[in-house]
N, C-alpha and C positions, 0 to 999 in steps of 0.2 A: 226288138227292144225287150228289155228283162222286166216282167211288173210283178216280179215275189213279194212279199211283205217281210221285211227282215226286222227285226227289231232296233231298235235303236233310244230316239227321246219319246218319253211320252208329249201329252198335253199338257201338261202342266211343268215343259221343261226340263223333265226328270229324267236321268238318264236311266235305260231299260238294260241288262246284261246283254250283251251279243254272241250268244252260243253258250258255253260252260261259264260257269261263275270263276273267276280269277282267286285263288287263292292271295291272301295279301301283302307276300314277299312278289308273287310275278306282278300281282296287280303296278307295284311298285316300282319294278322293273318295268311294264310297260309304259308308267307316266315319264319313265327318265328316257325313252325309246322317240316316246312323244315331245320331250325337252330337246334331244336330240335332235329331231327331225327339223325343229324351228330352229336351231344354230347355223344346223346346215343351209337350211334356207336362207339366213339371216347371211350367209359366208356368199351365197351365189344370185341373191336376191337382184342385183343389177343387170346380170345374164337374164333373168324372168322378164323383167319390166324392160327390158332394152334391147338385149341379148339377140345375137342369130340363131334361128332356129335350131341348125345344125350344132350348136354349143353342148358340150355334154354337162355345162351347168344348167344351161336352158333344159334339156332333157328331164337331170336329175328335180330340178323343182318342177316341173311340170307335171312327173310323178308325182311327187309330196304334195303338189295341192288338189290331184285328186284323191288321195288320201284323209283328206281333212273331216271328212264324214264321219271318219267312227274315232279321231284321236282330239277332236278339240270341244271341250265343253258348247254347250249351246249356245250361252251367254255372250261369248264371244263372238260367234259367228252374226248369231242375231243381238243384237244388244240390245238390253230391255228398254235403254233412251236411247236417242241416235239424234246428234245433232248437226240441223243441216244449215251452216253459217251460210247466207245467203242463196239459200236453194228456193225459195219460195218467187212470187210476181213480183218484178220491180225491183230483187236482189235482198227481199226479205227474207228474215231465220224465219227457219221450223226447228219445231219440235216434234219428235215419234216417239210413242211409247207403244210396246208392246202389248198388248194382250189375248194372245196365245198364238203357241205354236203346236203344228199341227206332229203328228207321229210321223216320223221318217216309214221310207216307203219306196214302192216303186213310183212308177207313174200312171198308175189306171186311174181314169178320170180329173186327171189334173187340166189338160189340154183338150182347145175343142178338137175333133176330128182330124182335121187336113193338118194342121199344127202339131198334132202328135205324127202323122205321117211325113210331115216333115223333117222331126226332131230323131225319127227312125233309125238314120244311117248311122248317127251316133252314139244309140244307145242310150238305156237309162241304168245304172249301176245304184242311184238312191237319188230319193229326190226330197229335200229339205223346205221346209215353207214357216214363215211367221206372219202375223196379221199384228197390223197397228193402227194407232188411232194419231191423229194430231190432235193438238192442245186445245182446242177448240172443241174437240171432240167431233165435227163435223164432217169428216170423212172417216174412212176406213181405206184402208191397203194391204193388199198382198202383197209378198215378197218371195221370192223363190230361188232356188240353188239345184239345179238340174247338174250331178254327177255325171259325168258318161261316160261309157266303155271307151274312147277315141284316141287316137294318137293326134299328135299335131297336125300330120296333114289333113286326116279329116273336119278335123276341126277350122280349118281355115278354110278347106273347101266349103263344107256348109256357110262359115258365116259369108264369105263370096256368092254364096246362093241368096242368103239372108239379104246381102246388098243391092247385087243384080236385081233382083227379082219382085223386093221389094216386099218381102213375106211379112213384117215386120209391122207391117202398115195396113195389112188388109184383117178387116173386120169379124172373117170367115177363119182365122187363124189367133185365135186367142188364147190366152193361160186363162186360169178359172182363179174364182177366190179359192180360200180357206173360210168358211161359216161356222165358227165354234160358236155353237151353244152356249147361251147367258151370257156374251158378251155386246159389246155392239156390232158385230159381225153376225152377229147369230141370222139375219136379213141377207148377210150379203152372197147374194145369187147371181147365178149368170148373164140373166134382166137388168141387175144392177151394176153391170160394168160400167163404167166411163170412159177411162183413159187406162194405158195399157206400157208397155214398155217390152223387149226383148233383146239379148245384149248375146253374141256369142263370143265368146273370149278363145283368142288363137292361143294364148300363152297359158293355159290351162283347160284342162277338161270339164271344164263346165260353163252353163249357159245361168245366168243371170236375168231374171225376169221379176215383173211389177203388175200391180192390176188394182187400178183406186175405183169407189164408187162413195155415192154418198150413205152420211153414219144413218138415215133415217128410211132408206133401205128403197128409196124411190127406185122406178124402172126405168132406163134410159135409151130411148129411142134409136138415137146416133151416136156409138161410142165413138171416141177417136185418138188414134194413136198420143202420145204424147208429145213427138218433135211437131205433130203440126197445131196440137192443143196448147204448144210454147211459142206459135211463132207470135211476131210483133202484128199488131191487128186482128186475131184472130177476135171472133166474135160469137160463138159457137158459145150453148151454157157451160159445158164443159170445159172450154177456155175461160171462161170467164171468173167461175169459179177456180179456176188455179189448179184443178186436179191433172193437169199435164205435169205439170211441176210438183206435183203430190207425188208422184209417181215414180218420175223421173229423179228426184233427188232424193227418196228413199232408196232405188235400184240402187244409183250411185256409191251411197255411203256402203251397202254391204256389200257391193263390189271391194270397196276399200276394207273393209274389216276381213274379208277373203282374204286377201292379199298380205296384208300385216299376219295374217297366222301363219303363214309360209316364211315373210323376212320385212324387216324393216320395209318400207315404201320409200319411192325417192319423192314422190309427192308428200305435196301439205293435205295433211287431213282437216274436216272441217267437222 
């Protein structure tokens, strides 16, 4: 895995230069490069989300959306609301708002141990994160956008490992917050996981991941994944509180705001 520190957004969402400063006819040229990239996406977007792999549409966006790291504002990627129509217990909306995101990066200390050992075979090329609050203010979550070096068949091979094996679910295998200072995050540690989430995407080079705990920075005993902190019955605090679904339907939306910076989606957004 690559963990350089390359530059990219700060903390406070700003974008950082990445290498020489752009004089502002190429600057110019590079955003119509970036407008570009999303036409084309937008022309073979059906091939991504549907498409054989062998497709040389498939291909070519598959490229493009691991590119999206250094060509598409932050805003979009992470949105400072994100609204989750029926993502919540019982089929209720959330509400997310952001309050901060972390500086792009490698992956040094993102993941605990075995979970970065796992994520090895693919590489980390930058690794992207935002932290949010619900409306409530009562929880906190991370969010995360793991780029990787991979081609498609790696990528399907790992998440077939992810499946198999069940890596997804085990306790010993977690992502970490983001803990920005002066926010309500500023607490949230590794003690305070709850509920967790991990998503590997075949049809692009990156992994998707979530990590809620509560906004008042408690320590929790038994985190537990989010598909079994959602099932029907669960009884667990962490089920009950609904931070499965914290979790999970954060993942979800920036998976979908991933996807629309590459090309239209054939899904509904919520």
């Amino acid at each position: 895995m690559s963990f350089g520190e390359p530059e990219g957004y700060d903390e406070q969402a700003r974008p950082r230069p990445l290498g020489m400063r752009l004089r502002p006819r190429i600057a110019v040229a590079a955003a119509c490069v970036v407008l570009g990239v999303g036409l084309i996406g937008g022309a073979v977007t059906g091939s991504w989300l549907v498409g054989e792999p062998g497709d040389g549409g498939a291909r070519g966006t598959f490229a493009a959306a691991g590119s999206l790291w250094h060509g598409v504002p932050v805003d979009q990627l992470f949105p400072r609301t994100v609204i989750g129509k029926g993502a919540g217990p019982g089929g209720a909306d959330r509400i997310w708002t952001r309050i901060a995101v972390a500086p792009d990066s490698g992956c040094t200390g993102a993941f605990d141990p075995l979970l970065r050992k796992a994520l090895a075979p693919v590489g980390c090329q930058r690794l992207l994160r935002a932290t949010y609050t619900d409306a409530t203010q009562s929880y906190v979550t991370t969010v995360g956008l793991l780029f990787t070096d991979a081609d498609a068949t790696a990528m399907r091979s790992l998440d077939g490992r992810f499946s198999k094996e069940g890596l997804d679910r085990r306790t010993d295998l977690m992502p970490r917050p983001y803990a920005a200072k002066g926010t309500k995050a500023a607490g949230f540690g590794n003690d305070q996981r709850a509920s967790w989430t991990v998503s590997v995407l075949t049809d692009a080079p990156v992994v998707v991941y979530a990590v809620s705990g509560w906004a008042d920075h408690r320590t929790v005993d038994e985190p537990q994944p989010a598909d079994e902190a959602m099932e029907s019955g669960a009884t667990t605090a962490v089920a009950q509180a609904g931070l499965g679904h914290e979790v999970k339907g954060l993942a979800d939306r920036i998976e979908r705001a991933l996807r629309k910076n590459v090309g239209p989606s054939t899904e509904q957004s919520s």
